[in-house]
C-alpha positions in Angstrom: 0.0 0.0 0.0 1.3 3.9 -1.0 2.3 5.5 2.2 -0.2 8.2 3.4 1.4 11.7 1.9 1.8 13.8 5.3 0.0 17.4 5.1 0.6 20.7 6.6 -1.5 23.6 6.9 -0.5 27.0 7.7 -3.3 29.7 9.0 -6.4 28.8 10.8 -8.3 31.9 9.9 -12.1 31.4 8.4 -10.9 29.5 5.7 -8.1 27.7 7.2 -10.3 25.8 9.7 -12.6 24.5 7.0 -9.1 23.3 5.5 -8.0 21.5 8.7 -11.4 20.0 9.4 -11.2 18.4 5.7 -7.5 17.7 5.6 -8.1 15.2 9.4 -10.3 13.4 7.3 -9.3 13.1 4.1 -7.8 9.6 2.3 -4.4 8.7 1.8 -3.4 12.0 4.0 -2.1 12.1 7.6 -2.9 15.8 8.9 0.7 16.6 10.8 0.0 19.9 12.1 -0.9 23.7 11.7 1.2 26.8 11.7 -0.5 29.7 13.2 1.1 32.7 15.6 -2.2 33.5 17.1 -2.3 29.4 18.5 -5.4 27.8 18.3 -8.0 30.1 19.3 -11.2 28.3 17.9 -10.6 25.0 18.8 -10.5 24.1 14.8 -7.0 22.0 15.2 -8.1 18.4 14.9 -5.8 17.2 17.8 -2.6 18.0 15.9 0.0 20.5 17.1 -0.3 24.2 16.6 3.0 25.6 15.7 4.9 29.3 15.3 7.0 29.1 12.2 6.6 27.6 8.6 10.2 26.1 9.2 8.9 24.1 12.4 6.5 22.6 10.0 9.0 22.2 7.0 11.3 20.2 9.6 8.6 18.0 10.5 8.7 16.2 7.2 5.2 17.2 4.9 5.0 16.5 1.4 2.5 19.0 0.8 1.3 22.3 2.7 -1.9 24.4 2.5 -1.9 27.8 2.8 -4.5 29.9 4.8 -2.9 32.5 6.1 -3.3 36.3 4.7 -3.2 36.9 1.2 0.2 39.3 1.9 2.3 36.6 3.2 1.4 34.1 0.6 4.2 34.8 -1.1 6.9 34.5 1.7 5.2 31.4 2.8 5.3 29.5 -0.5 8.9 30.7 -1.4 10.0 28.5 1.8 7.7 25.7 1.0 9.3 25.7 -2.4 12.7 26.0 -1.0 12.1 23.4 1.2 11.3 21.0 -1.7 7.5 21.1 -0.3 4.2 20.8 -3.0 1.8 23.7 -1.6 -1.9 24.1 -1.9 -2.1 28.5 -1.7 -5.4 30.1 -0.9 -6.9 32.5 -3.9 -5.9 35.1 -4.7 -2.5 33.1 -5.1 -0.5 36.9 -4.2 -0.9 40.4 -4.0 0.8 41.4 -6.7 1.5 40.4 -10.2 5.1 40.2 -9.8 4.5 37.8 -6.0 2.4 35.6 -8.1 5.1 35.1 -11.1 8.2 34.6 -8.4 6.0 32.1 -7.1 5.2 30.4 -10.6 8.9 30.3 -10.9 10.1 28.9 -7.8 7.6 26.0 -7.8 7.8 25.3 -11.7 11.6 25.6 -11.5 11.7 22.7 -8.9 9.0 20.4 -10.7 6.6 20.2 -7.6 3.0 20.4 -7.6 1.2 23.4 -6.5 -2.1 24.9 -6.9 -4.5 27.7 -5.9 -7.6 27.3 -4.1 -9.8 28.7 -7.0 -12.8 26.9 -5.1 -15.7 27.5 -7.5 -14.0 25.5 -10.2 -15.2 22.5 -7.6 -18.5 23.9 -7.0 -20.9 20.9 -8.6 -22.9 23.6 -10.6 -20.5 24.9 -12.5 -18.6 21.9 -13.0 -21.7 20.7 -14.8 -21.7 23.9 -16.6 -18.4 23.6 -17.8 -19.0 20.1 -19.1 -22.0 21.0 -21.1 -20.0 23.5 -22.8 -17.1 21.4 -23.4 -20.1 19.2 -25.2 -21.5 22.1 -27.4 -24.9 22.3 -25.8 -24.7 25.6 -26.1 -23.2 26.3 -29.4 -21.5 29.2 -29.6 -21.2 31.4 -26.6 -21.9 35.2 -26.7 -21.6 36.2 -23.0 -21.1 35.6 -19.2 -22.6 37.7 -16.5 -21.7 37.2 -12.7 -23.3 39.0 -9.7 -21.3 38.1 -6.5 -22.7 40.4 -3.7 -23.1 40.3 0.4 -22.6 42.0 3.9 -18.9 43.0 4.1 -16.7 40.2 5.7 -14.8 42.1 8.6 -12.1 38.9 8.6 -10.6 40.5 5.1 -8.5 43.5 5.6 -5.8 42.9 3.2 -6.9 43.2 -0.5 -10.1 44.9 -1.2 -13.2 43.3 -3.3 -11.7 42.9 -6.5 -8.7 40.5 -5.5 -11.2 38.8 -3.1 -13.8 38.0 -4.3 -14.1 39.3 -8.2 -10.9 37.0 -8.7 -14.0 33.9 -8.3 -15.4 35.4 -11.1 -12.4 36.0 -13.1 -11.3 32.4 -12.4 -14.1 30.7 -13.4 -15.6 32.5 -16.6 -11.7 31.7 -18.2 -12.3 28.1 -16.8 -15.6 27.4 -17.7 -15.6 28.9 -21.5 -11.7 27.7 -21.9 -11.1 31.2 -23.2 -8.7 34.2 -21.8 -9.3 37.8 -21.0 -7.9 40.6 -23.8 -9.5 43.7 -22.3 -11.3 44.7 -19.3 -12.6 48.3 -17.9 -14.1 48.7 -14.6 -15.2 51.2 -12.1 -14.8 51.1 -8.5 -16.2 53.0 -5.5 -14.9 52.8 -1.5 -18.3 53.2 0.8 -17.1 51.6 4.0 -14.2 53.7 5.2 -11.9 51.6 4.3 -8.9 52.2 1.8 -9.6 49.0 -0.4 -12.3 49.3 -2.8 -15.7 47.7 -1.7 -17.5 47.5 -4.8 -16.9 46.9 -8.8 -18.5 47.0 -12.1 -16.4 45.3 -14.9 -16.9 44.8 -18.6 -14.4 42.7 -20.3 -14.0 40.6 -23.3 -12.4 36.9 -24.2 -10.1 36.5 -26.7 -13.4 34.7 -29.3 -15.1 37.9 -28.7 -17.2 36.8 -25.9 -18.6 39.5 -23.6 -18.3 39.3 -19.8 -20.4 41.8 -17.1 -18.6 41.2 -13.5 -20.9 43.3 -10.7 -19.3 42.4 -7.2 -19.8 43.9 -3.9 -19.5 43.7 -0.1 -22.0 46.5 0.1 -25.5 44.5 -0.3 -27.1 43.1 2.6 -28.3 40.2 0.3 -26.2 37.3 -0.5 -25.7 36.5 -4.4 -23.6 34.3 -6.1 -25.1 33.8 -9.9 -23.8 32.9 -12.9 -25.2 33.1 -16.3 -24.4 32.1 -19.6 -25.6 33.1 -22.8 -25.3 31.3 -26.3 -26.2 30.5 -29.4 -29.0 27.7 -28.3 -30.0 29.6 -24.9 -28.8 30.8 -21.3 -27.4 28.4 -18.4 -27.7 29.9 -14.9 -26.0 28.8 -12.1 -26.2 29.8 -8.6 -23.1 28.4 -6.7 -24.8 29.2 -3.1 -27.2 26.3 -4.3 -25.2 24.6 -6.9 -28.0 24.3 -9.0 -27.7 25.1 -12.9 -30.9 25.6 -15.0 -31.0 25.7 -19.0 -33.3 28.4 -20.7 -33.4 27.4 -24.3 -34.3 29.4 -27.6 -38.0 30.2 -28.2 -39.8 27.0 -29.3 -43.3 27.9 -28.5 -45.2 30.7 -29.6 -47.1 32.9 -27.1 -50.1 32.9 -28.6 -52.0 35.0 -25.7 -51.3 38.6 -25.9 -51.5 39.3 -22.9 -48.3 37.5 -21.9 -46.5 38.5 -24.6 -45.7 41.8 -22.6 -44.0 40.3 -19.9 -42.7 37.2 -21.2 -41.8 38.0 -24.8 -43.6 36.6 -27.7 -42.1 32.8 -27.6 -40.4 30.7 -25.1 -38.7 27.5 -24.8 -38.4 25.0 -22.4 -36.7 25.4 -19.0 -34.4 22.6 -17.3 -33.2 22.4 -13.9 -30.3 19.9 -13.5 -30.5 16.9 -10.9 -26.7 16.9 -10.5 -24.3 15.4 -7.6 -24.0 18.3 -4.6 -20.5 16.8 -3.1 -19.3 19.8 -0.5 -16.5 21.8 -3.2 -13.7 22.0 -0.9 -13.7 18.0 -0.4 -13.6 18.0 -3.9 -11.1 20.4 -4.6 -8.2 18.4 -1.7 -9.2 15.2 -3.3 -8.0 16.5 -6.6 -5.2 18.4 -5.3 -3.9 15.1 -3.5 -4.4 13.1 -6.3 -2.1 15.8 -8.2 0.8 15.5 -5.5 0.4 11.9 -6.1 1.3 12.3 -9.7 -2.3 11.4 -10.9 -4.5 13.1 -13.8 -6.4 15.9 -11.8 -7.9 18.9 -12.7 -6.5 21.6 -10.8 -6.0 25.5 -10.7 -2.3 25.7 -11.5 -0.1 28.3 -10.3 0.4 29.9 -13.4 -3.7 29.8 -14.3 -4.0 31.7 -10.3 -1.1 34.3 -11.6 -3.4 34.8 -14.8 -6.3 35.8 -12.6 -4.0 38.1 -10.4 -3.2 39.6 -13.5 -6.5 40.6 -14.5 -7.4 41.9 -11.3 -4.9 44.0 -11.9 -6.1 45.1 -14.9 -9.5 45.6 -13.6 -8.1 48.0 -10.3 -6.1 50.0 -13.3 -9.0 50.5 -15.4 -10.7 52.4 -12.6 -7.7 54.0 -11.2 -7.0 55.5 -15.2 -10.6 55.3 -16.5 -10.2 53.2 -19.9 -10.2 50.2 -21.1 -7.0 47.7 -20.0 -6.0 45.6 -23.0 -4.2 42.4 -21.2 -2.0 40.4 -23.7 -3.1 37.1 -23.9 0.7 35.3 -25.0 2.7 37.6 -23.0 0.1 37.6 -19.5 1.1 41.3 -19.2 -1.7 43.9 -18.8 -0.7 47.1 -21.4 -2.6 50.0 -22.2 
């Protein structure tokens, strides 16, 4: 029998203690223990020891690490797992910068070990069964994507503002679902909370097959939204990833023969589909597939240099409303000109 691959986690913020709850449990994986300053304050451990430094986890002996901790020190903590010869798992947005994220693209790529971002909507079952019915051509050819991504403001992120956290979900998973790549964005931002990251964004972009895409994210709505739509050539998929449902609207069919109706739902119709798919919890998924990649299986992960694209356009997007214009982003290159 393989030998369990022994996992580290560092962080055990919000998101870290969902990590070390899955990690204690997860197949072929011995969790070894948990680097975190602050100790253990929530109890979220899983019985293994809480240490100070990265290094007193490297010296333990783990052949992977995931990391939790703030989106600033990403990059310091991956450069020593990398040095250290260690495959790492890094929380999205992969770095704070454009430049962080390409050192870190380099140091693990330049040492042939596995790493990965936690892009976690790419697991989400909805979209996954999105993506596959694209891949199959249900759709024909596709014209636009449209996310809404809205909610109370998260006081745990003080970092990065709403673009890098949580419009990089968006910007992840409309390259990863269509299989296409951004060549021009323009977005405006505004700052209501007092803060000095941004706290809302509007974004208009295009793929490089002339697809449109409409981004609206925000930490400013008191209700809760994560929806997905995608429009084609045969009809519109909708997904909401809260739910991880997906529902097809197809092309008119049917003609609305009652004028009545024809006012508010448009003179033909076609039929309307809501998907029985498999609701497996996405962050499961997403450690099952990174383990399987340490173990030098086929798995479907976000790969470092993917999570560097998406820093990249984030970038883009903050520019756009810093300079008002569009940002053209080269698509060979991966460097955001104007």
């Amino acid at each position: 029998m393989t030998k369990p691959l022994r996992a580290g986690l560092v962080g055990l913020g919000s998101m870290g203690r969902h990590h070390a709850r899955v990690l204690a449990g997860l197949d072929g994986v011995d969790f070894v223990a948990v680097v975190d300053p602050m100790g253990d304050k929530f109890g979220a451990a899983q019985g293994v020891p809480v240490l100070n430094t990265v290094e007193e986890l490297i010296a333990l002996g783990v052949d992977y690490t995931v990391v939790a901790c703030p989106t600033h020190l990403h990059e310091e903590v991956g450069l020593a797992l990398a040095a250290a010869g260690v495959c790492a798992l890094i929380e999205k947005p992969v770095a704070d910068t454009v430049d962080g994220a390409r050192r870190l693209v380099e140091a693990f790529e330049s040492r042939g070990l596995v790493a990965g971002v936690g892009h976690i909507e790419r697991c989400n079952p909805a979209l996954r069964s999105l993506r596959a019915r694209l891949e199959a051509g249900e759709l024909g050819d596709v014209y636009q994507v449209v996310t809404r991504r809205q909610g109370p403001f998260p006081h745990r992120i003080a970092d990065v503002g709403v673009v890098k956290d949580l419009a990089t979900h968006d910007i992840d998973l409309t390259g990863w679902v269509t299989g296409r790549e951004y060549v021009s964005i323009a977005a405006h931002t505004v700052s209501k909370s007092g803060r000095e990251h941004e706290d809302m964004v509007s974004a208009v972009g295009r793929l490089d097959d002339g697809t449109m895409v409409n981004h609206l994210v925000n930490w400013l709505s008191p209700l809760k939204e994560r929806f997905t739509s995608v429009t084609g050539e045969r009809g519109c998929f909708i997904a909401d990833t809260l739910t991880a449902d997906l529902t097809f609207h197809s092309n008119a069919a049917v003609t609305t023969e009652w004028e009545a109706l024809q006012a508010f739902r448009g003179v033909s119709e076609g039929d309307m589909i809501r998907y029985a798919i498999p609701k497996r919890e996405p962050l499961q998924v997403e450690h099952e597939l990174f383990r399987d990649a340490v173990l030098g299986e086929p798995a479907d992960i976000c790969t470092l240099r993917q999570g560097m694209r998406t820093v990249e356009v984030a970038a883009a997007v903050l520019a756009s409303a810093t300079n008002g214009g569009t940002v053209h982003i080269d698509p060979v290159e991966h460097v955001a000109v104007r």
